[in-house]
Backbone as a printed PyTorch tensor [residue, N CA C, xyz], in Angstrom:
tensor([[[-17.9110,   5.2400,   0.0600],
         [-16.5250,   5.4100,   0.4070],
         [-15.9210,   4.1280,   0.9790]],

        [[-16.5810,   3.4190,   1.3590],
         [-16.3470,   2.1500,   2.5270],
         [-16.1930,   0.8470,   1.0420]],

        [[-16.8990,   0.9690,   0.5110],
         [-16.6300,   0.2070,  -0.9880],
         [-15.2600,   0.4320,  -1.6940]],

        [[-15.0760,   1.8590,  -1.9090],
         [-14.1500,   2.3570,  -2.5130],
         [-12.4760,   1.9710,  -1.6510]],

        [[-12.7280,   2.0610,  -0.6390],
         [-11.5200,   1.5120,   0.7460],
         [-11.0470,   0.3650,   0.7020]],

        [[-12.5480,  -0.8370,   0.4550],
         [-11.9800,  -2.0140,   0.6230],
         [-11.4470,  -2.5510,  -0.8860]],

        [[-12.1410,  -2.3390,  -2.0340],
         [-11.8880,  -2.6770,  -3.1420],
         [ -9.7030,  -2.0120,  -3.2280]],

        [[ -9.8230,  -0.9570,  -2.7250],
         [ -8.1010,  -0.8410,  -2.7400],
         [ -7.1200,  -1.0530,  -1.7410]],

        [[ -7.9990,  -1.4830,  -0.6420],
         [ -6.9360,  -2.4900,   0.4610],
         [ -6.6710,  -3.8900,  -0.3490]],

        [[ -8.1830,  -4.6450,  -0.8970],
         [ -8.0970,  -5.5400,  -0.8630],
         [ -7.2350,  -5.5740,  -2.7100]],

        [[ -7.2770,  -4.6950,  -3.6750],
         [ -5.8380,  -4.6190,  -4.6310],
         [ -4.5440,  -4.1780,  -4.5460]],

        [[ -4.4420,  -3.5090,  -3.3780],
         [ -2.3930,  -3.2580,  -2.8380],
         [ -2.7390,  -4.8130,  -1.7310]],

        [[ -3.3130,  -5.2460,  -1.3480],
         [ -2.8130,  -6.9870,  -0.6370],
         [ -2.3180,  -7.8820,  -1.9590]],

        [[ -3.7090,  -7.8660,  -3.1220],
         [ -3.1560,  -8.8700,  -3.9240],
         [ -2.3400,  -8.6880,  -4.7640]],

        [[ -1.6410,  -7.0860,  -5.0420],
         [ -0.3770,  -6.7920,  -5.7610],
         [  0.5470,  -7.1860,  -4.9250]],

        [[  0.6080,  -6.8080,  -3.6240],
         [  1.7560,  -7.1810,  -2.5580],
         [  2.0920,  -8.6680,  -2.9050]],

        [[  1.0310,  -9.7260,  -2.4240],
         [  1.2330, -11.2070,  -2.9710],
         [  1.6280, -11.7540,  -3.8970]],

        [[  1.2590, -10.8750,  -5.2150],
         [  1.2460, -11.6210,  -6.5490],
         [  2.1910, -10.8330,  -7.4550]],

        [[  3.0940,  -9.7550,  -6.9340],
         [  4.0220,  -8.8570,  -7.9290],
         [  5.3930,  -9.2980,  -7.5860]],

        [[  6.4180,  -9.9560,  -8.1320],
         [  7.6960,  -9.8390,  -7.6270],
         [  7.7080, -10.6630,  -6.3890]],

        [[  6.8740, -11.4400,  -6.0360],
         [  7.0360, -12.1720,  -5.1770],
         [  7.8490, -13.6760,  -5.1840]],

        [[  8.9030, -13.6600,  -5.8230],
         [  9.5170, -15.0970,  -6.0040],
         [ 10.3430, -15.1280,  -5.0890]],

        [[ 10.7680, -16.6430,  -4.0340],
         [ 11.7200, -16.4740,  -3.3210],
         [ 12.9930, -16.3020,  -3.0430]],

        [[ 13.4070, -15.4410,  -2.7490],
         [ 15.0770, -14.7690,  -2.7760],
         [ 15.3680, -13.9120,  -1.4600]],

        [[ 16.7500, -13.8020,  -1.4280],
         [ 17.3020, -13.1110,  -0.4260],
         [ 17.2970, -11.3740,  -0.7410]],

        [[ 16.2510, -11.2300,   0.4750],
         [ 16.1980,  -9.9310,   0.1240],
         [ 17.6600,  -8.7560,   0.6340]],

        [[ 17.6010,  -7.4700,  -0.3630],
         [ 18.5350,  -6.7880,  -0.0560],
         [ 17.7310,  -5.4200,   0.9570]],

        [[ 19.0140,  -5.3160,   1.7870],
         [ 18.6460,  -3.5690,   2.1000],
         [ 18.1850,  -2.8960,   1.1060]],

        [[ 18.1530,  -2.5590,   0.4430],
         [ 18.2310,  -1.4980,  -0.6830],
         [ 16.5890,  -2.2030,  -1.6140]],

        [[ 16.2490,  -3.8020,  -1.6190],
         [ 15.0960,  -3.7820,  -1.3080],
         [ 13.8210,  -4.0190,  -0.5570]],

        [[ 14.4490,  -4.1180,   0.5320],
         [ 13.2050,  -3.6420,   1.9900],
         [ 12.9300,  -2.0670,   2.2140]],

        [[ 14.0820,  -1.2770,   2.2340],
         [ 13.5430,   0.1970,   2.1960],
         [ 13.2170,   0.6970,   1.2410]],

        [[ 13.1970,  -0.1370,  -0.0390],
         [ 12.2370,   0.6990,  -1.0480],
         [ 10.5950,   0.0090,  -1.2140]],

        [[ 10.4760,  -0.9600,  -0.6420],
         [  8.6850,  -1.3990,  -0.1760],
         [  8.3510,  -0.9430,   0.9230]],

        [[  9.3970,  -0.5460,   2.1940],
         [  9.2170,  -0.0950,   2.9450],
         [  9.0310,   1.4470,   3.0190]],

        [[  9.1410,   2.2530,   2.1450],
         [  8.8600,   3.5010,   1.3580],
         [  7.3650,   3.6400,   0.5710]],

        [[  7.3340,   2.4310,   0.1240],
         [  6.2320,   2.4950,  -0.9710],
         [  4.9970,   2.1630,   0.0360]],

        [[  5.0860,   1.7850,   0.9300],
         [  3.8780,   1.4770,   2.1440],
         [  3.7890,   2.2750,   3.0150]],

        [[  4.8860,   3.1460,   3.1810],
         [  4.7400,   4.3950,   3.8870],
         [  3.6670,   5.9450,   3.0320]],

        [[  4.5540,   5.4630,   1.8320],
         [  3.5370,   6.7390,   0.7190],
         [  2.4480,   6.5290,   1.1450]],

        [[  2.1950,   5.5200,   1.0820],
         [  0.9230,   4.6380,   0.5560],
         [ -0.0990,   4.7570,   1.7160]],

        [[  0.8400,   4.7160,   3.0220],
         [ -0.4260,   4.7460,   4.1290],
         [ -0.6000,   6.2370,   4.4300]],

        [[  0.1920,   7.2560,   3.8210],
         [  0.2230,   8.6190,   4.0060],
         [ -1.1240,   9.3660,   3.0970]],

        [[ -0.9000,   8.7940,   2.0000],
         [ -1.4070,   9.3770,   1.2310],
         [ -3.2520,   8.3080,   1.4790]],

        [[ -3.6180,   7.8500,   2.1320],
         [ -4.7130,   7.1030,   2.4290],
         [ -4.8000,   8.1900,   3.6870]],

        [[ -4.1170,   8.4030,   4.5920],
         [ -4.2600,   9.3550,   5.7250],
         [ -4.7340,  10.6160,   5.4550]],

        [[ -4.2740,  11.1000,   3.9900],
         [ -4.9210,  12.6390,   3.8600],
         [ -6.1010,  12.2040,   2.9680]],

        [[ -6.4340,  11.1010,   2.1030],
         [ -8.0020,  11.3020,   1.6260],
         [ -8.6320,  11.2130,   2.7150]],

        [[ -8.3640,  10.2580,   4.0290],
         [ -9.3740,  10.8030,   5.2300],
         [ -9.5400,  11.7720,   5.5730]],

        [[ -8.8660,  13.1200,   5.6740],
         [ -8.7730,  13.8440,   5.9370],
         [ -9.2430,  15.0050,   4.8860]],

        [[ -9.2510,  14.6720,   3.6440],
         [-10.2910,  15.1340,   2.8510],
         [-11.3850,  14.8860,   2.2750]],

        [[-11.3230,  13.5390,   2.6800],
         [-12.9370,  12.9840,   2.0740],
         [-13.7310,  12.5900,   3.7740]],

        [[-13.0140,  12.6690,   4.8050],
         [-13.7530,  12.1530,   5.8080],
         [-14.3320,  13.6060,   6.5420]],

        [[-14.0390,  14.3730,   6.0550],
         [-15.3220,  15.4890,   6.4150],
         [-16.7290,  16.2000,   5.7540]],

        [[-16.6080,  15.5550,   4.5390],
         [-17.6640,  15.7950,   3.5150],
         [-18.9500,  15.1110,   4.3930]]])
């Protein structure tokens, strides 16, 4: 499981870095939609603990 964790921390870091990352002025409209997508994102990592961390 500890394999499986880091192998997809360490591919949402290097999508974060390497997707759409060119420099520009960011808008409202796109900070709260990465700021959404990292919220899913840490939610839905919160309930596989919660279903895989009692097995």
């Amino acid at each position: 499981m500890w394999v499986l964790t880091i192998l997809g921390l360490g591919a949402l870091i290097g999508a974060d870095f390497f997707i759409g990352r060119k420099p520009h002025d960011v808008s409202v409209k796109e900070a709260g939609i990465w700021t959404i997508v990292w919220i899913v994102l840490a939610a839905l990592f919160g309930l596989g603990l919660l279903f895989f961390g009692n097995a």
